[in-house]
N, C-alpha and C positions, 0 to 999 in steps of 0.2 A: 027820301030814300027812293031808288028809282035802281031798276035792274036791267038798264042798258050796259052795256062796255062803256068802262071809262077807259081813256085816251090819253096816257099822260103822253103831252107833246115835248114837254124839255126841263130839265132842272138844273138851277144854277144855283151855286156857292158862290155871296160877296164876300168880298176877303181875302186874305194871304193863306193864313193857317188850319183851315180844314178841308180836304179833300175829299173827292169821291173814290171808293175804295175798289176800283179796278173797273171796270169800262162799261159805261150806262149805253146801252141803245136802244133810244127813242125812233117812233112812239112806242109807248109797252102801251099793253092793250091787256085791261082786267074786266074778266069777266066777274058776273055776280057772285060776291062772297068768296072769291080769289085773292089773294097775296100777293106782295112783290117787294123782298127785301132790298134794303138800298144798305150800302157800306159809309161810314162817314170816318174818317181820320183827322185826327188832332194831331198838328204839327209845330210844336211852337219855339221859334227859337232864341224867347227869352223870358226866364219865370215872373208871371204878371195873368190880369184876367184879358181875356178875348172875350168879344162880342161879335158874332158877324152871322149871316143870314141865309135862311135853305129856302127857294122856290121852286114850288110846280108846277106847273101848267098844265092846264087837263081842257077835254073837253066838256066838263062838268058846267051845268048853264048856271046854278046858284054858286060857285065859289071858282071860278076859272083859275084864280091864280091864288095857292096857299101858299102861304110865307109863315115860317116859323122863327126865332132865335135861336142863334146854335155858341154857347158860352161853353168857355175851357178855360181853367184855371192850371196852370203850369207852374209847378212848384220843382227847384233843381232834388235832383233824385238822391233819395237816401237824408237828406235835412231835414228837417222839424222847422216849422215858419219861426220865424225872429218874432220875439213880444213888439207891438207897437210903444214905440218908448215916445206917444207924442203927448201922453197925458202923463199926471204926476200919479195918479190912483193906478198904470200899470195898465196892462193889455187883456181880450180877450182872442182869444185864438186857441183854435183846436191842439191839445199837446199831446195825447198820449191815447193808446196806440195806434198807430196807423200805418197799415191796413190793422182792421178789426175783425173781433167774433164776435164778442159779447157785449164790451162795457166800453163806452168812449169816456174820457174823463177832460177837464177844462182847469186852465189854471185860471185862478182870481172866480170862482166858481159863487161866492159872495156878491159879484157886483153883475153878476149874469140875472137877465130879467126874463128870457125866455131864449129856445133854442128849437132850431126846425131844421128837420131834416126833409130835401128834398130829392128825386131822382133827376136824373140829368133832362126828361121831357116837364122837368116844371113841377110834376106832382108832387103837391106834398105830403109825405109820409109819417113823418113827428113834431108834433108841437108839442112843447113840455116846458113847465115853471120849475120844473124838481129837477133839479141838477147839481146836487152837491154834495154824491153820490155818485156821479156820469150820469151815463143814458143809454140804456139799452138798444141793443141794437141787433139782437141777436135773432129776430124775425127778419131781418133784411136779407133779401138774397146776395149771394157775393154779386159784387160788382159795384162801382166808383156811384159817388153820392155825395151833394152840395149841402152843407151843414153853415146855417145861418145862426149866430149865435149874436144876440141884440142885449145891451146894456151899458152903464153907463157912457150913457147918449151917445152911442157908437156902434155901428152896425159893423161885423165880419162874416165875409161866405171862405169857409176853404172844401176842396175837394178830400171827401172820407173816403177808403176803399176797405169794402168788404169781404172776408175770405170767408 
């Protein structure tokens, strides 16, 4: 931790589908225990997951270039994801409601082995074996949230959103 100005020199998005949300000019310059909000747009134009990349460049001496992962999952609007019909035991995927307040609920809730909820920078928020009942959710602030639900031997992330 050091209380020079950081220097961020330039930031780039790899990729197609996320954008910077109206016009960065570099270098911004932050002083000690200063802010600098950045806007990021998700633009996808076709329901699937994305993967693609936000760098910084600073003039920071231990970490000059931060790279993050920046994932968006695009589901068409107003649908409920389709069960995965690749197994004969049935699908796990998020079904009901979405957006939420309260209570998220899962069908085949039986063959679910665990379920985590994380927010879109990664963190995770719930890890829970008790689900067949839903899962509370009702501490979450409103706003979109990657819900990983793992079992029989099958892993699914979809995006929850909070009101």
């Amino acid at each position: 931790m050091g209380f020079d100005t950081l220097i961020v020199d330039d930031i780039e998005l790899t990729g197609t589908y996320f954008h910077l949300a109206g016009s960065v000019n570099c270098p911004i310059r932050l002083g000690y225990n200063e802010i600098s909000r950045l806007g990021i747009v998700f633009t996808p134009a076709v329901p699937g997951t994305v993967n693609e990349t936000l760098s910084i460049y600073s003039n920071d001496p231990d970490n000059p270039i931060k790279t993050t992962s920046l994932i968006g999952i695009a589901q068409p609007t107003g649908l409920e994801p389709e069960p995965d019909k690749s197994t004969s035991q049935g699908s796990l995927y998020l079904n009901y409601p979405n957006p939420a307040s309260d209570r998220v609920y899962f069908t085949n809730p039986e063959e679910i082995e665990e379920v985590r909820v994380y927010s879109l920078t990664g963190i995770e928020l719930i890890k829970t074996t008790h689900i067949m009942a839903g899962i509370d959710v009702s501490e979450l602030s409103a706003g979109t949230y990657l819900v990983k639900v793992i079992g029989n031997r099958q892993e699914k992330t979809r995006m929850l959103s909070v009101e």
